[in-house]
TIRO-18851 format. One record per residue: residue in one letter; x negated, y, z negated of N, C-alpha, C in turn; residue number from 1. Coordinates in steps of 0.02 Angstrom, whole numbers, plus 50000, padded with zeros to 5 digits. Example, Ala and Ser with C-alpha at 12.3 -4.5 7.8 and 13.67 -1.06 7.14 Angstrom:
+---------+-------+-------+-------+-------+-------+-------+-------+-------+-------+------+
| tordren |   npx |   npy |   npz |  capx |  capy |  capz |   cpx |   cpy |   cpz | miro |
+---------+-------+-------+-------+-------+-------+-------+-------+-------+-------+------+
|       A | 49340 | 49716 | 49610 | 49385 | 49775 | 49610 | 49340 | 49835 | 49610 |    1 |
|       S | 49358 | 49888 | 49646 | 49316 | 49947 | 49643 | 49355 | 50002 | 49606 |    2 |
+---------+-------+-------+-------+-------+-------+-------+-------+-------+-------+------+
END
This chain:
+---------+-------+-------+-------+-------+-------+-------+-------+-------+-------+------+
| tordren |   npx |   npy |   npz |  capx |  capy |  capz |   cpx |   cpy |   cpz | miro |
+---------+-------+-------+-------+-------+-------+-------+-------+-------+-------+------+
|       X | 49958 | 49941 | 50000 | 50000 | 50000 | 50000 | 49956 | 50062 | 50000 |    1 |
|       X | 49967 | 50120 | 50039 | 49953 | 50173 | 50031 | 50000 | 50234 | 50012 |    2 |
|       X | 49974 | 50273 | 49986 | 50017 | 50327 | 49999 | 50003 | 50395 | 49996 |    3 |
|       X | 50041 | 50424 | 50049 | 50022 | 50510 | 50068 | 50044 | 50542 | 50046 |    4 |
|       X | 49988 | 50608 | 50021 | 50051 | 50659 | 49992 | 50052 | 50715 | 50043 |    5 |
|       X | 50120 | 50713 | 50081 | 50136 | 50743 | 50117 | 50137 | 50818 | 50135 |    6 |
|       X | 50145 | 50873 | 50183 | 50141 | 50933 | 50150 | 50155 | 50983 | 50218 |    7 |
|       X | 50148 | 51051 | 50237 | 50154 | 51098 | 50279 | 50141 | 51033 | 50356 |    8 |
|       X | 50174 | 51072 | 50399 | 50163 | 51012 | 50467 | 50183 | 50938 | 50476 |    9 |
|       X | 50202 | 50903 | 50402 | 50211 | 50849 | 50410 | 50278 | 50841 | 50417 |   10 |
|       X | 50323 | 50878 | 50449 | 50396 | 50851 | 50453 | 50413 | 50801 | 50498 |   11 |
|       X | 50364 | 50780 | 50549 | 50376 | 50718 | 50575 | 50373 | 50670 | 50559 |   12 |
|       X | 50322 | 50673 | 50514 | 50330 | 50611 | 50460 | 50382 | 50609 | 50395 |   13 |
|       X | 50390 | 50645 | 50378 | 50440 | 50653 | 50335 | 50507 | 50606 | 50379 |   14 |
|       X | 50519 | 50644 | 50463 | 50562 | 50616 | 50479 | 50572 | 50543 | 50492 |   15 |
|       X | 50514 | 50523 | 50491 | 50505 | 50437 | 50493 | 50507 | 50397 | 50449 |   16 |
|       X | 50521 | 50438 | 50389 | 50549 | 50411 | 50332 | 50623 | 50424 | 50307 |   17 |
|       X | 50653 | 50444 | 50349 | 50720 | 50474 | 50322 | 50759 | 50400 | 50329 |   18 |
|       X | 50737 | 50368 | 50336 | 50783 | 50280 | 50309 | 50785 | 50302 | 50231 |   19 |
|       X | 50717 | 50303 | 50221 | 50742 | 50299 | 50144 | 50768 | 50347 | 50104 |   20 |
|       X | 50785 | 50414 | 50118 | 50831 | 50449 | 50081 | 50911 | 50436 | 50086 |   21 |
|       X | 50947 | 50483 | 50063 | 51012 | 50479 | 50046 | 51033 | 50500 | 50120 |   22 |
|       X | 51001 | 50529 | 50152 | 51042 | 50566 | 50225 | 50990 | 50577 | 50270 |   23 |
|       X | 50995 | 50630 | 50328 | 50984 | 50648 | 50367 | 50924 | 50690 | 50364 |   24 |
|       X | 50861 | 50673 | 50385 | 50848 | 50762 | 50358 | 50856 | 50803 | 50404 |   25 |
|       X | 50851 | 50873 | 50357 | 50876 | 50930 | 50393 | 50813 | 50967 | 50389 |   26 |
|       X | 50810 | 50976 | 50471 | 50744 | 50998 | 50478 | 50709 | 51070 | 50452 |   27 |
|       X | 50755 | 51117 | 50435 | 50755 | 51178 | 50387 | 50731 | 51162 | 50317 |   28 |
|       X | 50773 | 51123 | 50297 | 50755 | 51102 | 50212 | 50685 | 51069 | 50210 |   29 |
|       X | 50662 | 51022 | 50259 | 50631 | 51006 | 50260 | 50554 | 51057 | 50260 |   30 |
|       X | 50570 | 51084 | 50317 | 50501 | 51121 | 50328 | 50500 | 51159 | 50255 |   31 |
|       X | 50544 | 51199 | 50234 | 50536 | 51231 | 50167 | 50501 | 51200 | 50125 |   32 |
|       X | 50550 | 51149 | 50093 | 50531 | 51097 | 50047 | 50448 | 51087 | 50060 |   33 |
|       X | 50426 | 51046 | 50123 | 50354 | 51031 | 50122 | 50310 | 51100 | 50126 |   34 |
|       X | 50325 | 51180 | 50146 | 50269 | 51233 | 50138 | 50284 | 51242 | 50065 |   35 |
|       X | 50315 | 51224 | 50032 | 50297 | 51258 | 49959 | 50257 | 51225 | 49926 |   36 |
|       X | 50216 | 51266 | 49892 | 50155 | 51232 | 49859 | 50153 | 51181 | 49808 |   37 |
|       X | 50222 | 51191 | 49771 | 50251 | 51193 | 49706 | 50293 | 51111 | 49727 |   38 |
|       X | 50333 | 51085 | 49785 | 50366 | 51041 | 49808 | 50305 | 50968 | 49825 |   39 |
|       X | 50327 | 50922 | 49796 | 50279 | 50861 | 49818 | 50327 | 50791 | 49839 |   40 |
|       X | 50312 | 50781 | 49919 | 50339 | 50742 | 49938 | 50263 | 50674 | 49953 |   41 |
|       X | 50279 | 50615 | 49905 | 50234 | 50559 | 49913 | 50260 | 50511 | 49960 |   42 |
|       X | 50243 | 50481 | 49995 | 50244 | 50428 | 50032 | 50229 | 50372 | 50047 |   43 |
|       X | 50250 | 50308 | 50003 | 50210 | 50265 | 50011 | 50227 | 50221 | 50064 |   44 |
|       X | 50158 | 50185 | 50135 | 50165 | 50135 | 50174 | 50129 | 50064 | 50158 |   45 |
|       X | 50170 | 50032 | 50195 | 50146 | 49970 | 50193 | 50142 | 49944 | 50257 |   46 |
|       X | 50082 | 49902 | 50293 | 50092 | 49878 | 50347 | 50089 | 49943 | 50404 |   47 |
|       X | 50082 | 50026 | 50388 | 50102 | 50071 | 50411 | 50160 | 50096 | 50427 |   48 |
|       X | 50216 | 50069 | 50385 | 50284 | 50072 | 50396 | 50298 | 50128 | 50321 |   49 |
|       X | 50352 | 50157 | 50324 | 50368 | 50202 | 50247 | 50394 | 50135 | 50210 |   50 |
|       X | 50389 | 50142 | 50148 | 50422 | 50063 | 50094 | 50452 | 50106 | 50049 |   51 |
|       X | 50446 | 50181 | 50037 | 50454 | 50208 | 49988 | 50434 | 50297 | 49995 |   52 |
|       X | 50472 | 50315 | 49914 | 50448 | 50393 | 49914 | 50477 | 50415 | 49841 |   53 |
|       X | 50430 | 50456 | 49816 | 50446 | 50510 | 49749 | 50433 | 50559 | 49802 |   54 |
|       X | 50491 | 50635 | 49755 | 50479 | 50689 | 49764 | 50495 | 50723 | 49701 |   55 |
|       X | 50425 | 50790 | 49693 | 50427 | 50815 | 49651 | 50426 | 50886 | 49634 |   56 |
|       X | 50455 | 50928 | 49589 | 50471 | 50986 | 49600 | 50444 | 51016 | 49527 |   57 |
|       X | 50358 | 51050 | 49534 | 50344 | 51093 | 49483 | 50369 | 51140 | 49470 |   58 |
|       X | 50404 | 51159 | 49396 | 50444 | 51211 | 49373 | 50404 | 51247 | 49296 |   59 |
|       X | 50403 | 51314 | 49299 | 50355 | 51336 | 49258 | 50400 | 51382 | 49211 |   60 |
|       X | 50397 | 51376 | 49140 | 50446 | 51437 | 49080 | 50392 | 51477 | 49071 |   61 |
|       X | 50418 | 51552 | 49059 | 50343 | 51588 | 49029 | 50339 | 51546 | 48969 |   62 |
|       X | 50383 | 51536 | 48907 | 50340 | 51487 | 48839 | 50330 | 51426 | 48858 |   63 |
|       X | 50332 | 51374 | 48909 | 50309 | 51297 | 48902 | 50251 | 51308 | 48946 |   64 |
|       X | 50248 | 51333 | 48998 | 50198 | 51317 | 49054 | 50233 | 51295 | 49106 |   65 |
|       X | 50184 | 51237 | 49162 | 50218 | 51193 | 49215 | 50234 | 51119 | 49206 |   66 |
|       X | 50273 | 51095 | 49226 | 50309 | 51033 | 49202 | 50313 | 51012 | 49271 |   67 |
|       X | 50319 | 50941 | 49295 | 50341 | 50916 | 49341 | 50417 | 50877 | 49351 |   68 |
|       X | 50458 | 50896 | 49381 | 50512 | 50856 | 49374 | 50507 | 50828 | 49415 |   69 |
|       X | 50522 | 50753 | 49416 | 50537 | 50664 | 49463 | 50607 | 50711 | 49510 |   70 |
|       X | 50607 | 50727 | 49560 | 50682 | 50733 | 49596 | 50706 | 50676 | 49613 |   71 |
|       X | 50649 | 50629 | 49647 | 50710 | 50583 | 49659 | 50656 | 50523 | 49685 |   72 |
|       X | 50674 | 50452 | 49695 | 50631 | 50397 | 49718 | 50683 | 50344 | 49736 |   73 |
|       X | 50628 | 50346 | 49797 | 50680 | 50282 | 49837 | 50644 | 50219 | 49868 |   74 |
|       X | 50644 | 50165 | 49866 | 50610 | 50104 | 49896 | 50646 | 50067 | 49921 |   75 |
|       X | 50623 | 50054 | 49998 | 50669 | 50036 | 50049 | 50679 | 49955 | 50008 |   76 |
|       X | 50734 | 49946 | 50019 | 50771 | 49852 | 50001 | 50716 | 49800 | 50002 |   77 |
|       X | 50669 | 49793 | 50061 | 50634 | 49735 | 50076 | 50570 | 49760 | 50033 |   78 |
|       X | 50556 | 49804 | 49992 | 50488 | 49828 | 49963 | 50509 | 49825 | 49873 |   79 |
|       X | 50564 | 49827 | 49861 | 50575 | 49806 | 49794 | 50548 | 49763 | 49747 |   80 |
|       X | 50545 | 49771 | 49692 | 50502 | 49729 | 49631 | 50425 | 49704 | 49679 |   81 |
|       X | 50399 | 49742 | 49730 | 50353 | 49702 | 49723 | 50268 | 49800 | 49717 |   82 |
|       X | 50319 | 49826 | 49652 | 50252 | 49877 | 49629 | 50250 | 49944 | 49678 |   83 |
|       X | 50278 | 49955 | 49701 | 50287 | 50029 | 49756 | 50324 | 50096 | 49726 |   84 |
|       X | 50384 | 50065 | 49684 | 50408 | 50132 | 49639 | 50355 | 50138 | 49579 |   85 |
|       X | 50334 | 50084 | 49564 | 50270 | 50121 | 49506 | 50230 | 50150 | 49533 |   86 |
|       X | 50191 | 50128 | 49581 | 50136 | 50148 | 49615 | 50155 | 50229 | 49625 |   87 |
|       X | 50212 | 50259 | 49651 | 50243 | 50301 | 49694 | 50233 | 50362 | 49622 |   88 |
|       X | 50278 | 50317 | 49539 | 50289 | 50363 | 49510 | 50213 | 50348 | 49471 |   89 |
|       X | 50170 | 50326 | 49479 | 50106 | 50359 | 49443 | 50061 | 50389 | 49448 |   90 |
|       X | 50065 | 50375 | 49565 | 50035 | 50449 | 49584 | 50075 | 50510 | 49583 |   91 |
|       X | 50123 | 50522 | 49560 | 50151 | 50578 | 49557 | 50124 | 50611 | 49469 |   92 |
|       X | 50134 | 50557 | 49437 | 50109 | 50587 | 49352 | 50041 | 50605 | 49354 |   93 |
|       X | 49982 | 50574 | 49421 | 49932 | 50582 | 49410 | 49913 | 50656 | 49457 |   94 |
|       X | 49964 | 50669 | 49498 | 49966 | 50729 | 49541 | 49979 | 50814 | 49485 |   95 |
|       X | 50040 | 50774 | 49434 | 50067 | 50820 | 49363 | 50003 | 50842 | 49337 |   96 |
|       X | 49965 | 50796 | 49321 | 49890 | 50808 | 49285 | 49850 | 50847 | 49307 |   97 |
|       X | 49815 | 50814 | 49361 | 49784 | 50856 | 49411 | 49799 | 50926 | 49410 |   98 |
|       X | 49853 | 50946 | 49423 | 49872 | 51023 | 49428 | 49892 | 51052 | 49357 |   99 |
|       X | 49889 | 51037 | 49307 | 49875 | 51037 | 49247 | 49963 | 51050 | 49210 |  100 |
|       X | 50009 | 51022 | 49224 | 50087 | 51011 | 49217 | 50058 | 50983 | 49137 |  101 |
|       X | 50095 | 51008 | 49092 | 50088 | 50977 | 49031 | 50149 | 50930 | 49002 |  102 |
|       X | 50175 | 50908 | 49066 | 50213 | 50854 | 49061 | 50265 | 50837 | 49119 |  103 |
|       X | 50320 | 50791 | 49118 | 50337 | 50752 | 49173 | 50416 | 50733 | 49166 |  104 |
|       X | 50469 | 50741 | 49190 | 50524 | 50721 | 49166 | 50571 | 50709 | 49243 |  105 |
|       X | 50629 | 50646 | 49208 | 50660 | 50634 | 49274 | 50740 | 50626 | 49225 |  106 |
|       X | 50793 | 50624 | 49243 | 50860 | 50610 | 49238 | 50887 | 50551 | 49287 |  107 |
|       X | 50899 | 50512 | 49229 | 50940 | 50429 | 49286 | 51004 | 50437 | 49232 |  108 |
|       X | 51040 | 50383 | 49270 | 51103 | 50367 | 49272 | 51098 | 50306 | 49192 |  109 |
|       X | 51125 | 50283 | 49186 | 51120 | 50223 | 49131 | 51118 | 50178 | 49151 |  110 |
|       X | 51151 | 50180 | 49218 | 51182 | 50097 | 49239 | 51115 | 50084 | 49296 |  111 |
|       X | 51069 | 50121 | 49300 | 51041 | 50117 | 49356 | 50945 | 50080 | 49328 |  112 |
|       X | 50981 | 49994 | 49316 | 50925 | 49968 | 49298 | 50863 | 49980 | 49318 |  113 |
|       X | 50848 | 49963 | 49389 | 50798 | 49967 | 49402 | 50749 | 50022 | 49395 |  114 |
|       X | 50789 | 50104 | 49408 | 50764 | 50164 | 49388 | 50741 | 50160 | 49307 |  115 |
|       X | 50757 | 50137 | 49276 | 50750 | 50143 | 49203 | 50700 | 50092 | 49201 |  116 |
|       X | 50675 | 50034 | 49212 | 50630 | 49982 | 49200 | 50591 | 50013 | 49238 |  117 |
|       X | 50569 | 50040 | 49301 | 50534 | 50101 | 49333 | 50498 | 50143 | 49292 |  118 |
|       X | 50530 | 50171 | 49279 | 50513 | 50229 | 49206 | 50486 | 50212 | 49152 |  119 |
|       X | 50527 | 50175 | 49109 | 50491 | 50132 | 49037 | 50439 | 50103 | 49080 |  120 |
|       X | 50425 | 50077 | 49123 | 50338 | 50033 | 49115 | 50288 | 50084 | 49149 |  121 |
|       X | 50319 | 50145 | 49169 | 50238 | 50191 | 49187 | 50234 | 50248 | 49109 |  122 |
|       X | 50275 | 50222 | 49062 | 50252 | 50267 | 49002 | 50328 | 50310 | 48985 |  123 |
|       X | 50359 | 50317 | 49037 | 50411 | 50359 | 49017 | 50468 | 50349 | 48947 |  124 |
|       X | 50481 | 50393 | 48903 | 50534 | 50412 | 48849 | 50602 | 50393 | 48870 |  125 |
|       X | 50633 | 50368 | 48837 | 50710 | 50385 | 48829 | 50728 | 50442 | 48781 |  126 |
|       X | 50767 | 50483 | 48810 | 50779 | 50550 | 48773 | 50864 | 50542 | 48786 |  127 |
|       X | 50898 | 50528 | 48811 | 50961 | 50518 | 48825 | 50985 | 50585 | 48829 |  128 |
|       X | 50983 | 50629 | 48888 | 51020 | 50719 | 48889 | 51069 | 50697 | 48902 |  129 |
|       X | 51128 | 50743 | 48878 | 51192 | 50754 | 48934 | 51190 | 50797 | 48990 |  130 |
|       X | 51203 | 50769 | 49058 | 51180 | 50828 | 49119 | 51258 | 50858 | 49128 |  131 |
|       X | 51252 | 50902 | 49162 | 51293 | 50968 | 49171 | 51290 | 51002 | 49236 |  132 |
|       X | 51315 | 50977 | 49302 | 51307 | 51000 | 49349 | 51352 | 51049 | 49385 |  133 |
|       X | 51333 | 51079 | 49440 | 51374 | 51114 | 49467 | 51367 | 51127 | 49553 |  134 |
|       X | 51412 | 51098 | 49592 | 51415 | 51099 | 49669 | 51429 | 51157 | 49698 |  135 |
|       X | 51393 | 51147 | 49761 | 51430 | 51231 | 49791 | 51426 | 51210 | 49872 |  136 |
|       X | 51495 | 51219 | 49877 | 51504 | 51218 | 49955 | 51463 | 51271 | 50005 |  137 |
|       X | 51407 | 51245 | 50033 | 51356 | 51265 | 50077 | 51375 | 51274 | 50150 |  138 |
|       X | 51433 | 51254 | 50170 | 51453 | 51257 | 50254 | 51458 | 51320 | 50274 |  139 |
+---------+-------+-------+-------+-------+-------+-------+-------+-------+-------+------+
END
């Protein structure tokens, strides 16, 4: 397994991975998303194919510092249990470091085993938040 950390120019590759997100990408969000300095899209291949991806979004308080938040991780069906979402989420904690994030946080679901056995074995807390969201029609 390898994996890239993606960035400015790479939206073609990005797009050759859009199996494994939730949708489509949109080539606007995209280009944004990858020029910001602060946005980290990882990529892991296998065989030279995408198997997988974390993306991560440094967010800074004037009193805490920078923190990394997990946005989101996905591993295509046939790459499962065999080490690619760890791999994915420990170069991303080791990317947090590197840029000196004094810590790392993600939000899952309860029911969503595998995300959670993901998490607990690269070090991650259970803190149990209540989330609080809010949609906005973008059309």
């Amino acid at each position: 397994m390898r994996i890239e950390h993606l960035g400015p120019g790479d939206e073609e590759k990005l797009a050759a991975a859009e199996g494994l997100l939730d949708g489509p990408v949109k080539p606007d969000a995209a280009h944004h998303f990858l020029g910001d300095p602060n946005h980290h899209m990882l990529v892991a291949y296998v065989d030279g194919l995408p198997a997988g991806f974390v993306s991560g979004v440094e967010m800074t308080h004037p009193d805490k510092g920078t923190e990394m938040f997990l946005y989101e991780l996905g591993v295509d069906e046939a790459h499962r249990r065999k080490g690619v979402a760890t791999g994915l989420v420990e170069a991303l904690k080791a990317l947090a470091r590197e840029r000196g994030n004094y810590g790392m946080w993600v939000l899952s679901d309860d029911d969503n085993e595998a995300a959670l056995k993901t998490y607990r074995r690269v070090g991650g807390s259970d803190s149990s938040p209540t989330l609080f969201d809010w949609q906005f029609d973008t059309d």
